[in-house]
C-alpha positions, 0 to 999 in steps of 0.5 A: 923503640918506644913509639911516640902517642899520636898527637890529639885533637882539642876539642874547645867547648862553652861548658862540658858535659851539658844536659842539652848537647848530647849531639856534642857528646855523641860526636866525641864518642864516635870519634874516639871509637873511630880512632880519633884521640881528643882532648878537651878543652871547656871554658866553664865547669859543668852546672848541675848534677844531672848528665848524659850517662855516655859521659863515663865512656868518653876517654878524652882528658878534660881542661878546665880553668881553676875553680876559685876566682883567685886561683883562676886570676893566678892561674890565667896571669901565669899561663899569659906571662909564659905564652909572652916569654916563650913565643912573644910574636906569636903572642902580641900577634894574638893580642892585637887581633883581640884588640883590634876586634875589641873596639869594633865589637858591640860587647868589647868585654866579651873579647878581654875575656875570650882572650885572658880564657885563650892565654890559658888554653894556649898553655894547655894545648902546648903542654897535650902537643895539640895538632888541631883545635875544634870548636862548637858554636861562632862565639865564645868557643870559636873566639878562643880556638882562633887566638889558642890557633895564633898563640900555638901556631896551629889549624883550627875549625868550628862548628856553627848551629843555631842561635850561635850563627844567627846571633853572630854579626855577618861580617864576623861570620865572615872573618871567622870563616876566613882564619878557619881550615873548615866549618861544619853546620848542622842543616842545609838551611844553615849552609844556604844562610851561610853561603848568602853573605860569603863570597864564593871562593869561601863557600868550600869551607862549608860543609854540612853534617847532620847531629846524630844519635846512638841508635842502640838507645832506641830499640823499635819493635815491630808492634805498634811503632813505639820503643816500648810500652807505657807498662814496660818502664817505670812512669814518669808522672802518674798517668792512665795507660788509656789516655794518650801522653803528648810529649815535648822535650825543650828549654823553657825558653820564647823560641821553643813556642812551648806557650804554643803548645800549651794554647793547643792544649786548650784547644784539643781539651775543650774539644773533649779529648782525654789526654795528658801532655807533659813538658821536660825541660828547664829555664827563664819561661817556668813561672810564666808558663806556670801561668799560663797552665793555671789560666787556662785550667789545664793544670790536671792535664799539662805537666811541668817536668824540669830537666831530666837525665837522658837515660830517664829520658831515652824510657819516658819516649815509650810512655808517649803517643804523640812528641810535638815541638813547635819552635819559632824564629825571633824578632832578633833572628834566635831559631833553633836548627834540627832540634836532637830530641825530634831525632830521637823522639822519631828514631824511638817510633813517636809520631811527631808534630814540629813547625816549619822552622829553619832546618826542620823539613830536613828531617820531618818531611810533612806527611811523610815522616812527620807533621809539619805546621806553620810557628805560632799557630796553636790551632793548626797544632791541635788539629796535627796532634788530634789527627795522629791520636785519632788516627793509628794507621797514619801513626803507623806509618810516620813512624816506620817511614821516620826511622827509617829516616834516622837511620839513613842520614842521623846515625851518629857512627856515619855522620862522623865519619865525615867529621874525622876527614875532614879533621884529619885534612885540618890537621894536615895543614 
């Protein structure tokens, strides 16, 4: 007798695959190595050449919308007038919701196009038999699983982060959570946020768990607490293997502080430290702080990377001494929650330096697995940064101490674990 497939998992996500949510990538990976059968939904088509090489392992379909806009207005006109034919209560039931949050929201446009984007999707999860929809971040991704979840008549969850839940009116929060059977975050500051505007019978909801990493991408020797050394990969930019690397990895935008760092390079340069500092990363911010590096005469001293495959990336860790990351939180409340790339900095032995900021004391706890110092203070950076150059024993054991940390709450194979429970609890429903 031929046994009938499991029924899937959908996974709805802004864009897939992304440069910049390897998290994402590592969940799903996780996932299916532990038993979890998915099926992707992305509402954009990747942009750019450059990603994660994991992305080949991945055995999880992907959808996307048609890429000409002609085949996609065909496409999205069939998908809604089949949706409206086969389940029409269902359907106007989801057009209302769409609707009615249509004129009590700021960006009306914003939930017509959520919605034409879920006719589709709606379709698709039907044609997979999806059991239960999965989305990452409150906005665009969550608005769709949650009309996909009227339309088709199945449990849906999210994932809230960073700039998604900060950036989403309270009240929406509010509502989103109640359709949900579940919502993950990603740091205990997001869940104490969270759990200040919710009532109380919501707040089991809530449930909190850490990004984590593949740790078989970053070996840790026992010698100098680095993952390998300077002359032991090709290098990346031109440098004197005495003369120290300060490394950040981020988009080029305010709130990682990157003009911070820069400033604190000034500082570490006038006090005559021989060192060079390089920032991997692209966005709005690469003309002005171009700019800044040219008015500050660090030009043979800070490096502009741009975007960087992560396998390039994962090498160039062990031409670095020192990762700092400086962000901040915006007048409009925009912060980031534990960046990923201060886990792996710290999972491949780099000593780090961050600012106080949102969840990062999760993971960097000041003198212990890391150096922590208030946003926006270029001074007190140079003065974390010049201590741990100037200073391999305090080096030596951030690091140990670090990984340590990454191993015990940030493996990706463990976090997820709890992930597919309570998935499979959602999907039950």
């Amino acid at each position: 007798m031929t046994q009938t497939p499991p029924r899937p998992i959908g996974y709805m996500l802004k864009r897939y695959p992304r440069l910049s949510e390897t998290f994402i990538l590592n969940e799903m990976r996780a996932l299916e190595r532990l038993g979890t059968h998915l099926h992707v939904f992305s509402l954009m088509r990747p942009e750019g050449a450059l990603s994660h090489p994991a992305v080949m392992e991945l055995q999880a379909p992907v959808t996307y919308l048609p890429e000409t806009l002609t085949a996609k207005i065909r496409a999205v006109a069939r998908a809604h007038a089949t949706m409206a034919w086969t389940v029409p209560g269902r359907y106007l039931q989801a057009a209302g919701r769409a609707f009615w949050w249509s004129l009590r929201s700021r960006r009306p446009l914003s939930i017509c196009k959520q919605f034409l984007r879920s006719g589709y999707m709606a379709v698709a999860c039907r044609e997979q038999r999806i059991q239960h929809l999965h989305a990452h971040f409150a906005n665009a991704p969550a608005t769709v699983a949650r009309l996909v979840s009227v339309m088709c008549d199945i449990s849906y969850s999210f994932s809230t982060h960073a700039k998604d839940l900060y950036l989403t009116r309270q009240k929406v929060m509010r509502r989103r959570i109640g359709s949900a059977s579940f919502v993950l975050t990603c740091t205990r500051h997001n869940v104490e946020y969270l759990q200040s505007f919710l009532p109380q019978q919501e707040w089991h909801k809530i449930h909190l768990v850490y990004h984590g990493i593949d740790l078989a991408e970053f070996p840790f020797p026992a010698d100098n607490g680095k993952a390998t050394s300077a002359a032991a990969v090709e290098p990346v930019i031109p440098i004197e293997v005495s003369v120290p690397l300060i490394l950040s990895v981020g988009r080029l935008v305010p709130k990682k502080g990157l003009n911070d760092l820069i400033s604190a390079c000034q500082l570490l340069k006038a006090r005559g430290l021989k060192f060079r500092c390089a920032i991997v990363g692209e966005g709005p911010l690469r003309g002005d702080l171009e700019s800044q590096i040219s008015r500050l005469g660090l030009e043979d001293t800070v490096a502009l990377l741009g975007a960087m495959a992560h396998d390039r990336l994962v090498s160039f860790y062990g031409q670095a001494s020192v990762f700092a990351l400086c962000p901040h939180v915006m007048e409009d409340g925009d912060r980031d929650g534990i960046p990923n790339v201060l886990v792996e900095a710290m999972a491949a032995g780099l000593p780090v330096v961050s600012t106080r900021v949102s969840g990062i004391p999760e993971l960097v706890e000041d003198r212990r697995t890391g150096l922590l110092v208030g946003p926006k203070d270029p001074a007190a950076l140079a003065d974390a940064v010049e201590g741990l150059l100037k200073e391999p024993d305090k080096r030596q054991s951030l690091v140990v101490a670090a990984r340590r940390k990454v191993e015990n709450s940030f493996l990706c194979w463990e976090t997820t674990k709890a992930v597919q429970t309570l998935l499979q609890v959602g999907a039950s429903r």
